[in-house]
N, CA, C and O atoms as CSV, one atom per row, in Angstrom:
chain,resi,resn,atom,element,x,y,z
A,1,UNK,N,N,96.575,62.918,0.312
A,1,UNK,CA,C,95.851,63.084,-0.923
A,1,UNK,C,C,95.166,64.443,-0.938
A,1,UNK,O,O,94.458,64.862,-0.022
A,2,UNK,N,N,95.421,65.046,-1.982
A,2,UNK,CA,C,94.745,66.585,-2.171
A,2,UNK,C,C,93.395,66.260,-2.706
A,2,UNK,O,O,93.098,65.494,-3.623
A,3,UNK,N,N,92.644,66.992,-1.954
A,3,UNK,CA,C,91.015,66.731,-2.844
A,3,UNK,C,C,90.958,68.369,-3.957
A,3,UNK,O,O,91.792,69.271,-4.039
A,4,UNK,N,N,90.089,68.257,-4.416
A,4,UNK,CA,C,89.509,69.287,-5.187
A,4,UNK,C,C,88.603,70.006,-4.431
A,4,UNK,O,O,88.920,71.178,-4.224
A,5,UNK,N,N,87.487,69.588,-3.932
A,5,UNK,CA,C,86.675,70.379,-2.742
A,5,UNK,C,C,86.792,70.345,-1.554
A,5,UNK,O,O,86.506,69.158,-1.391
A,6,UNK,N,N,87.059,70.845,-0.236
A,6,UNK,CA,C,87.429,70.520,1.003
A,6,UNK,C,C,86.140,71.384,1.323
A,6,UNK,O,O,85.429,72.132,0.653
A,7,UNK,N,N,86.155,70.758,3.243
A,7,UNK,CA,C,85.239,71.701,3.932
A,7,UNK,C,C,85.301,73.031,3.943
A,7,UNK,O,O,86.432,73.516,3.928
A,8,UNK,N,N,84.168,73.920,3.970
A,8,UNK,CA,C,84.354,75.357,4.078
A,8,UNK,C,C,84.736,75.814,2.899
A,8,UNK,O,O,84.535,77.023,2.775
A,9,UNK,N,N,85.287,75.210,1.848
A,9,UNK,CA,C,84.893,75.774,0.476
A,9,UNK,C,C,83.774,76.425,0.120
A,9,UNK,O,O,82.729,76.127,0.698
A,10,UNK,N,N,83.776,77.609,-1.072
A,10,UNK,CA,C,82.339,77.740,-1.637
A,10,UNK,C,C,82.650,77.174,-2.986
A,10,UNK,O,O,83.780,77.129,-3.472
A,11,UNK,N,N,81.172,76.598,-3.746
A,11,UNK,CA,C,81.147,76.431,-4.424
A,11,UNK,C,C,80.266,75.968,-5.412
A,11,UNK,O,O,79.271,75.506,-4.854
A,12,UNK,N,N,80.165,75.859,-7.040
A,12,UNK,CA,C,79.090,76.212,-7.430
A,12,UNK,C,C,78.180,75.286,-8.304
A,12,UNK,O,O,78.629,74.835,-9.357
A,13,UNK,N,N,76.880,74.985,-7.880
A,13,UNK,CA,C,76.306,74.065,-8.890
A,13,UNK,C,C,76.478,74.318,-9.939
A,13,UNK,O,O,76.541,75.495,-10.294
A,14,UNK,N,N,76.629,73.152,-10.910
A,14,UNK,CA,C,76.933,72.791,-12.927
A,14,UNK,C,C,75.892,72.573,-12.917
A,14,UNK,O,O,75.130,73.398,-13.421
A,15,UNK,N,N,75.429,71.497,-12.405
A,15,UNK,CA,C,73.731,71.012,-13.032
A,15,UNK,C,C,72.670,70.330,-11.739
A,15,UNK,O,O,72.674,70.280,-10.509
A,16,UNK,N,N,72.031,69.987,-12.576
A,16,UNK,CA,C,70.544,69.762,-11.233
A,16,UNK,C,C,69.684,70.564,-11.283
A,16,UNK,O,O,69.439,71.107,-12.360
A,17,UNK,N,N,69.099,70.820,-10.346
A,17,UNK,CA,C,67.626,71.519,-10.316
A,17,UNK,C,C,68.330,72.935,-9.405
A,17,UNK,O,O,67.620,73.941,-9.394
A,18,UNK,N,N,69.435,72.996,-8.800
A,18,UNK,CA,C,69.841,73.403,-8.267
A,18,UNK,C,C,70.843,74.376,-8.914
A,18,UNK,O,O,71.339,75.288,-8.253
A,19,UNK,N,N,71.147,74.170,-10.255
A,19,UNK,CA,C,72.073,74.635,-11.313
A,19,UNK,C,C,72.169,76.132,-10.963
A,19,UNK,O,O,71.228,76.912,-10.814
A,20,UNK,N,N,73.695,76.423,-10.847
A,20,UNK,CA,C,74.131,77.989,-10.568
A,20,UNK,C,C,73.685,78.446,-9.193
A,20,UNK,O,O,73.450,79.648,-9.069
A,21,UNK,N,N,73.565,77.809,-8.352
A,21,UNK,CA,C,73.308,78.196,-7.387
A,21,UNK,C,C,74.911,78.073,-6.536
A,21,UNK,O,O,75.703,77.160,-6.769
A,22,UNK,N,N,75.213,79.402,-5.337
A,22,UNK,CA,C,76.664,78.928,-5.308
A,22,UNK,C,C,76.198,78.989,-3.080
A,22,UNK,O,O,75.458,79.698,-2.398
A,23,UNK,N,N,77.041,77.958,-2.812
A,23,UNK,CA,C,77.095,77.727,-1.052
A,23,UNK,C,C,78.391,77.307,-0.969
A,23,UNK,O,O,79.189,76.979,-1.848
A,24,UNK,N,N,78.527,77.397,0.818
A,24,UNK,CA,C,79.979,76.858,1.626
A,24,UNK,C,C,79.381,74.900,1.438
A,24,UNK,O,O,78.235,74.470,1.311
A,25,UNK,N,N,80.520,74.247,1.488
A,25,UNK,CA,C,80.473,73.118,1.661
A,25,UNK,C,C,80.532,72.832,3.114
A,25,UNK,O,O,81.485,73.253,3.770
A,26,UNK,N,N,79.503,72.089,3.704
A,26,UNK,CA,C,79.370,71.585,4.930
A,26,UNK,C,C,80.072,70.257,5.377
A,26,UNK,O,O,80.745,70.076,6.392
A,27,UNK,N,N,79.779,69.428,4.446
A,27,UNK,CA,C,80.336,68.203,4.858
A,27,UNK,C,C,80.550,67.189,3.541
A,27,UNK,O,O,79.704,67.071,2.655
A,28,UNK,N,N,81.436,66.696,3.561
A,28,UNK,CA,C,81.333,65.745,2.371
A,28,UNK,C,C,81.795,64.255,2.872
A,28,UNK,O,O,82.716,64.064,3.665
A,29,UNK,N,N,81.018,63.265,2.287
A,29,UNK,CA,C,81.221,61.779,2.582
A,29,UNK,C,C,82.057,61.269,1.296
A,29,UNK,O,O,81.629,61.214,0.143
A,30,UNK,N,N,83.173,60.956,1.690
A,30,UNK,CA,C,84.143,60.127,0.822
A,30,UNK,C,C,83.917,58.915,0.125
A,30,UNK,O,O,84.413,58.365,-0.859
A,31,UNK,N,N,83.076,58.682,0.883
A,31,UNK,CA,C,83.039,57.020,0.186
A,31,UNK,C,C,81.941,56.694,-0.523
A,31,UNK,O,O,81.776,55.836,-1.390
A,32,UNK,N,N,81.332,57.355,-0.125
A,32,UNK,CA,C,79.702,57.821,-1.891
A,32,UNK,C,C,79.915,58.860,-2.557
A,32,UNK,O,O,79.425,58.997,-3.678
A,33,UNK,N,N,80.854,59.983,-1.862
A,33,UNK,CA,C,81.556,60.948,-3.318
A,33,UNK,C,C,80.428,61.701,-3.308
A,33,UNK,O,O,79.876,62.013,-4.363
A,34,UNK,N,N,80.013,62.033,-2.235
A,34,UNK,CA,C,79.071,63.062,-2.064
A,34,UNK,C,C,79.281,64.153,-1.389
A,34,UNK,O,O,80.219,64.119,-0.593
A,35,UNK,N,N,78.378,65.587,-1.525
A,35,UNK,CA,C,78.570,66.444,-0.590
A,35,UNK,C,C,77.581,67.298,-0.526
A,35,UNK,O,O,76.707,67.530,-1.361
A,36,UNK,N,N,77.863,68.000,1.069
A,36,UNK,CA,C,76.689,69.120,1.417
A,36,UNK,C,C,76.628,70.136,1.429
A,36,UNK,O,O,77.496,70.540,2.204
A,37,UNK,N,N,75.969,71.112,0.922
A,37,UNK,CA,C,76.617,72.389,0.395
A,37,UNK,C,C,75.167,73.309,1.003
A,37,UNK,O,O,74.034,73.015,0.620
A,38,UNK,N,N,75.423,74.372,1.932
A,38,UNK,CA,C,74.433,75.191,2.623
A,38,UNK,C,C,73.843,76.055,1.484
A,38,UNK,O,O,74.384,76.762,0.634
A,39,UNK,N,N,72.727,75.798,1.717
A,39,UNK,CA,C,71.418,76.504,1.186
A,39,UNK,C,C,71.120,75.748,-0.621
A,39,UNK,O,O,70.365,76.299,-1.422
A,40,UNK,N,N,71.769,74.652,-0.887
A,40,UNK,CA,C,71.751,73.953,-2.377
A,40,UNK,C,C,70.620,72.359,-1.715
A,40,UNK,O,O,70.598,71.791,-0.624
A,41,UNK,N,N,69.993,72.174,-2.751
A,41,UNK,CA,C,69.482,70.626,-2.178
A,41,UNK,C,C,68.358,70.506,-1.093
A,41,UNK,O,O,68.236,69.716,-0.157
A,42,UNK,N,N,67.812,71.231,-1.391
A,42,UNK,CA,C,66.930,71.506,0.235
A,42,UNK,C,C,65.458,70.726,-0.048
A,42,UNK,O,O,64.572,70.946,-0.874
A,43,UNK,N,N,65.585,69.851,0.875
A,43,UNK,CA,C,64.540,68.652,0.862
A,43,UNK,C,C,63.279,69.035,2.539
A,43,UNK,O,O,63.728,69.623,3.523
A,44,UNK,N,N,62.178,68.673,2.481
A,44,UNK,CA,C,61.442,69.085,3.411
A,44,UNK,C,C,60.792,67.391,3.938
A,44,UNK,O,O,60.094,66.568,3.347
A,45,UNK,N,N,61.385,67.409,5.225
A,45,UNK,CA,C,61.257,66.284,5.858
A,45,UNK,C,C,60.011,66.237,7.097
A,45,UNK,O,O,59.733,67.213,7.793
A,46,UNK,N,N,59.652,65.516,7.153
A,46,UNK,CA,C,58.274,65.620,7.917
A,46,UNK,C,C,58.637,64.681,9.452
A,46,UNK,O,O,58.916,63.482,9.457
A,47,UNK,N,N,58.558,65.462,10.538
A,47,UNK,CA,C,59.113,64.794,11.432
A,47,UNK,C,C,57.637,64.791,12.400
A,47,UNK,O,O,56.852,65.727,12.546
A,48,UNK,N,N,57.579,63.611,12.902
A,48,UNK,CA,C,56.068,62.816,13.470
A,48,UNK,C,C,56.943,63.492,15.062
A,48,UNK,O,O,58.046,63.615,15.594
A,49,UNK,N,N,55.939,63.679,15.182
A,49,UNK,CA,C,55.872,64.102,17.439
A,49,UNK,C,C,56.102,62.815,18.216
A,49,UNK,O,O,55.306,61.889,18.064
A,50,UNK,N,N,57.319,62.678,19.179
A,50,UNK,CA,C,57.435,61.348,19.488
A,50,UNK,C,C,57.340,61.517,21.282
A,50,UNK,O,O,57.813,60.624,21.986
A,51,UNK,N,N,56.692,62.732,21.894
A,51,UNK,CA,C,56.158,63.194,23.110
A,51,UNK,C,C,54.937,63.613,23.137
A,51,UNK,O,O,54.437,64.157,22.152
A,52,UNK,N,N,54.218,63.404,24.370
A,52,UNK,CA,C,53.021,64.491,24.491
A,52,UNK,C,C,53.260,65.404,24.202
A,52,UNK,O,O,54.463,65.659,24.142
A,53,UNK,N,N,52.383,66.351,23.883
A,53,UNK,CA,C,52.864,67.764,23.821
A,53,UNK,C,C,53.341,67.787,22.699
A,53,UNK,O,O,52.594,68.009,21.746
A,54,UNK,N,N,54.358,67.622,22.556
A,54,UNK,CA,C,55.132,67.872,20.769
A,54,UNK,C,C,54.474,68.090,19.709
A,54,UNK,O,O,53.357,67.580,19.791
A,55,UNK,N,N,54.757,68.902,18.227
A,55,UNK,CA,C,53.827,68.803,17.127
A,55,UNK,C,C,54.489,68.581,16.110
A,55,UNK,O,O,55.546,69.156,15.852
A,56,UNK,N,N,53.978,67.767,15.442
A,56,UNK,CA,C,54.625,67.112,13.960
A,56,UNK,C,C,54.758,68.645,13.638
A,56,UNK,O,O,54.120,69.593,14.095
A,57,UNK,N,N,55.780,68.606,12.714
A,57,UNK,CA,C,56.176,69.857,11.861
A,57,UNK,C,C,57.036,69.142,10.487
A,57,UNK,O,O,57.167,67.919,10.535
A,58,UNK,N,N,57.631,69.895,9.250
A,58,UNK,CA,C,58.040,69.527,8.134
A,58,UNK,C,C,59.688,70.239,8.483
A,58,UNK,O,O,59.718,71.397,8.900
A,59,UNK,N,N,60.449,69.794,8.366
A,59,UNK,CA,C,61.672,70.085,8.431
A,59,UNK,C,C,62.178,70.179,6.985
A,59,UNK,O,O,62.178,69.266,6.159
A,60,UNK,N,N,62.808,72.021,6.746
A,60,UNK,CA,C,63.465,71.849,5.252
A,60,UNK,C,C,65.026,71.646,5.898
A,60,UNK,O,O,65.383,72.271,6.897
A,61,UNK,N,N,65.615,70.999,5.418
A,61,UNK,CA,C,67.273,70.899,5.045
A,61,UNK,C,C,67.902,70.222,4.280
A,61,UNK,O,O,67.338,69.258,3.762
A,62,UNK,N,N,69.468,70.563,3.926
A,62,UNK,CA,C,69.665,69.973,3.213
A,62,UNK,C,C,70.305,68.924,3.108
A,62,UNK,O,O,70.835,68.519,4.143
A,63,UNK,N,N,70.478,68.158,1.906
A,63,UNK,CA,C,70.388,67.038,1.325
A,63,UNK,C,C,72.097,66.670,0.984
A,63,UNK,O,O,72.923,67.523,1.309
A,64,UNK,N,N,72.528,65.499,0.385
A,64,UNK,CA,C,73.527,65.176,0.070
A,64,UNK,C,C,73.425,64.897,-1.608
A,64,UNK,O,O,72.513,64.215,-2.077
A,65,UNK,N,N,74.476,65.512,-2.438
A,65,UNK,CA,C,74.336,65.149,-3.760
A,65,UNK,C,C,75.517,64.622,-4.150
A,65,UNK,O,O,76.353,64.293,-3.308
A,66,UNK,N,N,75.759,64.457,-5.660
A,66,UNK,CA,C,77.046,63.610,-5.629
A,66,UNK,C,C,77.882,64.898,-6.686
A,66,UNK,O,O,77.545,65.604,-7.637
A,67,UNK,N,N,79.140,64.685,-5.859
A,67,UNK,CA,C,80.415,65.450,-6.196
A,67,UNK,C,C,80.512,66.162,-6.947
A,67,UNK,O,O,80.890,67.332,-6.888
A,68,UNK,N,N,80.029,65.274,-8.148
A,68,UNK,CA,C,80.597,65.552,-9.598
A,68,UNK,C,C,79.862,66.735,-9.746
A,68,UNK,O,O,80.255,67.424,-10.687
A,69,UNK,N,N,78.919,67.185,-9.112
A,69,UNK,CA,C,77.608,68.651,-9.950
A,69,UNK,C,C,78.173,69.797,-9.330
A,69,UNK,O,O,77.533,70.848,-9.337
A,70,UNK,N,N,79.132,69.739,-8.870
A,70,UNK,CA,C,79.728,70.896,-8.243
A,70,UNK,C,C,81.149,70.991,-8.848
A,70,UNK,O,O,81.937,70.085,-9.118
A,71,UNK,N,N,81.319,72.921,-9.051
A,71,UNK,CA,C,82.893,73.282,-9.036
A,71,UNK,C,C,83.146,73.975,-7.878
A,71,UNK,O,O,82.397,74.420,-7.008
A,72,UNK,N,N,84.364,73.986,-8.028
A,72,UNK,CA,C,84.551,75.149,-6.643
A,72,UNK,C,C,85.270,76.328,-7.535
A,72,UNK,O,O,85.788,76.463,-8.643
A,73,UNK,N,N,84.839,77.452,-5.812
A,73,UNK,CA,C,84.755,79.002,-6.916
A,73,UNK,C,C,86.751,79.790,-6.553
A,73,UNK,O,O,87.499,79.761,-5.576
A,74,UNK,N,N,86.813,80.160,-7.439
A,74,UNK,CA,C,88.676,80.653,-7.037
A,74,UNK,C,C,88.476,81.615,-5.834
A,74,UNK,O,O,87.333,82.062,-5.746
A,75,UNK,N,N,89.233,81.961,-5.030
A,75,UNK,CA,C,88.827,83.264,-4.194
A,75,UNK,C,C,89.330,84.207,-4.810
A,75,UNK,O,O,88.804,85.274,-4.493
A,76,UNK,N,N,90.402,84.329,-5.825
A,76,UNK,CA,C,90.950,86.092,-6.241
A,76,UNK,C,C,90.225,85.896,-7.111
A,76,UNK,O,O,90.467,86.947,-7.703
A,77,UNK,N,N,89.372,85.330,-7.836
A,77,UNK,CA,C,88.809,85.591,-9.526
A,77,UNK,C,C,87.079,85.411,-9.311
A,77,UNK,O,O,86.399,85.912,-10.207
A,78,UNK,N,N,86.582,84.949,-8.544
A,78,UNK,CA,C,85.543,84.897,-8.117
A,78,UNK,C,C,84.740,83.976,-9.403
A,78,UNK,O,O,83.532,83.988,-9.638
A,79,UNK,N,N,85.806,83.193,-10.132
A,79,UNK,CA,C,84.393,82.095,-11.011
A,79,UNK,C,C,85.079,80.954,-10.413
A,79,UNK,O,O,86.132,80.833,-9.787
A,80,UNK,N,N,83.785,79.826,-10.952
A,80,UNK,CA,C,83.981,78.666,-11.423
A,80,UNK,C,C,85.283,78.236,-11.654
A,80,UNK,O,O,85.701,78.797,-12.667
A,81,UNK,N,N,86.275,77.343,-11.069
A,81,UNK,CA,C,87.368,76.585,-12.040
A,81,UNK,C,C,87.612,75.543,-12.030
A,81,UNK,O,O,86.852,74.816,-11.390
A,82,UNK,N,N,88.519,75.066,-12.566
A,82,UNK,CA,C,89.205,73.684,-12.467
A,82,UNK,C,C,90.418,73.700,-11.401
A,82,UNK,O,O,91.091,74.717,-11.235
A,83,UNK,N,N,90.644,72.541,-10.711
A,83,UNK,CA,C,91.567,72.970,-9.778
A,83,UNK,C,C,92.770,72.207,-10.387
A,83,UNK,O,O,92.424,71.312,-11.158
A,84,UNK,N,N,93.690,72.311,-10.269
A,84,UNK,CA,C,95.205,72.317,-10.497
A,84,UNK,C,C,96.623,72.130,-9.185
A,84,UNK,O,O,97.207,72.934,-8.458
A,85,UNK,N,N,96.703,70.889,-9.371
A,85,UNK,CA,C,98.421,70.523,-7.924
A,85,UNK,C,C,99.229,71.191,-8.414
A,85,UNK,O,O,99.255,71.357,-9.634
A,86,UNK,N,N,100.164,71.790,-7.529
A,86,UNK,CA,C,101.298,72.344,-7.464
A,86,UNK,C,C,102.086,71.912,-6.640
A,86,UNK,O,O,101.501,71.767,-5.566
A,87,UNK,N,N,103.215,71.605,-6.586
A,87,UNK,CA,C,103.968,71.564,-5.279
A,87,UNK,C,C,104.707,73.164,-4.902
A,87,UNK,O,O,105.318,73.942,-5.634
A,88,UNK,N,N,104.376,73.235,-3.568
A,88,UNK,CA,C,104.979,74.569,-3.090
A,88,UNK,C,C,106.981,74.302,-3.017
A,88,UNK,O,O,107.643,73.294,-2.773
A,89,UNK,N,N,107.352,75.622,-3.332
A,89,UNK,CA,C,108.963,75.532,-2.958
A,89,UNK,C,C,109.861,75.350,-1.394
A,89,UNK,O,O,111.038,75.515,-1.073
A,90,UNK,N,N,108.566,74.908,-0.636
A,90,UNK,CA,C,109.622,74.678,0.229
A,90,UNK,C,C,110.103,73.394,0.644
A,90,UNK,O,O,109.820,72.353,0.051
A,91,UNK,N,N,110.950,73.475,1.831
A,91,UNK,CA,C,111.551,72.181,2.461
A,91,UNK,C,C,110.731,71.056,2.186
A,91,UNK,O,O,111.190,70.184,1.448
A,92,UNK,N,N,109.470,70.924,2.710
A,92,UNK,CA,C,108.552,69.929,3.178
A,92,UNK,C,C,107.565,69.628,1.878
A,92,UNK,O,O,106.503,69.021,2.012
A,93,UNK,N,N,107.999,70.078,0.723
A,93,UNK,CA,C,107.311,69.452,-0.222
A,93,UNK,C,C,105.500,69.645,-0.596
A,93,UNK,O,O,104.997,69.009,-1.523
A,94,UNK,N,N,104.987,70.243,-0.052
A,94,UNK,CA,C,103.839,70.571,0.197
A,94,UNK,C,C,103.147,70.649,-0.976
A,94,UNK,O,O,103.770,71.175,-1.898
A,95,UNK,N,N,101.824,70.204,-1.253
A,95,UNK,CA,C,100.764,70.393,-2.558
A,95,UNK,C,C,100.040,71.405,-1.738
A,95,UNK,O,O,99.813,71.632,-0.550
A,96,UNK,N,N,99.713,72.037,-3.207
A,96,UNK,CA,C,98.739,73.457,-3.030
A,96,UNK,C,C,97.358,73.539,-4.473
A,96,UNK,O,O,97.596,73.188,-5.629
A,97,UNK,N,N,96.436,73.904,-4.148
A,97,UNK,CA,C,95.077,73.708,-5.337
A,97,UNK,C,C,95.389,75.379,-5.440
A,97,UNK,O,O,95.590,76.237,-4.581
A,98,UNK,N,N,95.330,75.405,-6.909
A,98,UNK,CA,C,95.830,75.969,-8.117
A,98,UNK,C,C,94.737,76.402,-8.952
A,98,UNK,O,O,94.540,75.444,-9.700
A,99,UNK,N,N,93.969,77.258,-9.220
A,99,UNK,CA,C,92.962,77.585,-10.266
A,99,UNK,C,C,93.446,78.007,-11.309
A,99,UNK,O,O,94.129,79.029,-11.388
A,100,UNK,N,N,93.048,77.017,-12.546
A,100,UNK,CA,C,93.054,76.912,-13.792
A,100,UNK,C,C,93.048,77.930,-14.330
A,100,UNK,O,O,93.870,77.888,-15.245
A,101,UNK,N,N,92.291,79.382,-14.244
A,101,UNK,CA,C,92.016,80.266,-14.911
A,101,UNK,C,C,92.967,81.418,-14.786
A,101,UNK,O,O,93.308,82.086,-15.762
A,102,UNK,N,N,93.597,81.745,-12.965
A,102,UNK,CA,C,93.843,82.803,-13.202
A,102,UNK,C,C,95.457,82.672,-12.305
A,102,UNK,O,O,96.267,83.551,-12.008
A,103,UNK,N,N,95.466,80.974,-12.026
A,103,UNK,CA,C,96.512,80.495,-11.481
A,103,UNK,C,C,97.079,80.675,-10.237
A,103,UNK,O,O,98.281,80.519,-10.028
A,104,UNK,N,N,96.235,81.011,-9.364
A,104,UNK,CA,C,96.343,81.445,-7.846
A,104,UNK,C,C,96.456,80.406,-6.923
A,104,UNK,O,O,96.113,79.328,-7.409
A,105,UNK,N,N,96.881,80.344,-5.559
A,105,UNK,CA,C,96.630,79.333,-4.931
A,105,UNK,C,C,95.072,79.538,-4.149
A,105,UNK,O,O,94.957,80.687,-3.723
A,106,UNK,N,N,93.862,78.659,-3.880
A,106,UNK,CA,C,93.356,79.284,-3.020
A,106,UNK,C,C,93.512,77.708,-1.912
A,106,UNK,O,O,93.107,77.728,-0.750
């Protein structure tokens, strides 16, 4: 199955609080249709000292959002697109993601 966003993609917030902001995708969970995208979503977590010695501190990182608020960006055209299957011409039949705009593979 071809996805639309894979790991190590960049790509760019549509909406949220986060809107137009563009990062690499870190990780995405399939089965809530979510994903993590470096430096988008950044939540500040407060982590309690669980040693002597240790000091509570606030941890920023980021967060998981859902799928849909993200595009991914073409690499030869540098916007926003829609992605698009192709099958490649060779032997083995292969799908390739296709940008809508300027029709490239990336």
């Amino acid at each position: 199955m071809l996805r639309r966003v894979k790991k190590n993609d960049t790509v760019l917030v549509i909406s949220g609080k986060d809107k137009g902001k563009q990062g690499s995708v870190i990780d995405i969970d399939t089965k809530k249709d979510k994903v993590l995208v470096k430096g988008v979503s950044i939540v500040a977590r407060h982590v309690k000292a669980r040693k002597q010695g240790e000091v509570s501190k606030i941890v920023k990182e980021e967060n998981y959002f859902p799928l849909c608020k993200v595009m991914p960006v073409c690499s030869s055209c540098k916007k926003a697109c829609r992605v698009q299957t192709k099958f490649l011409n060779d032997e083995k039949q292969k799908k390739a993601r296709i940008c809508n705009k300027c029709k490239e593979a990336f």
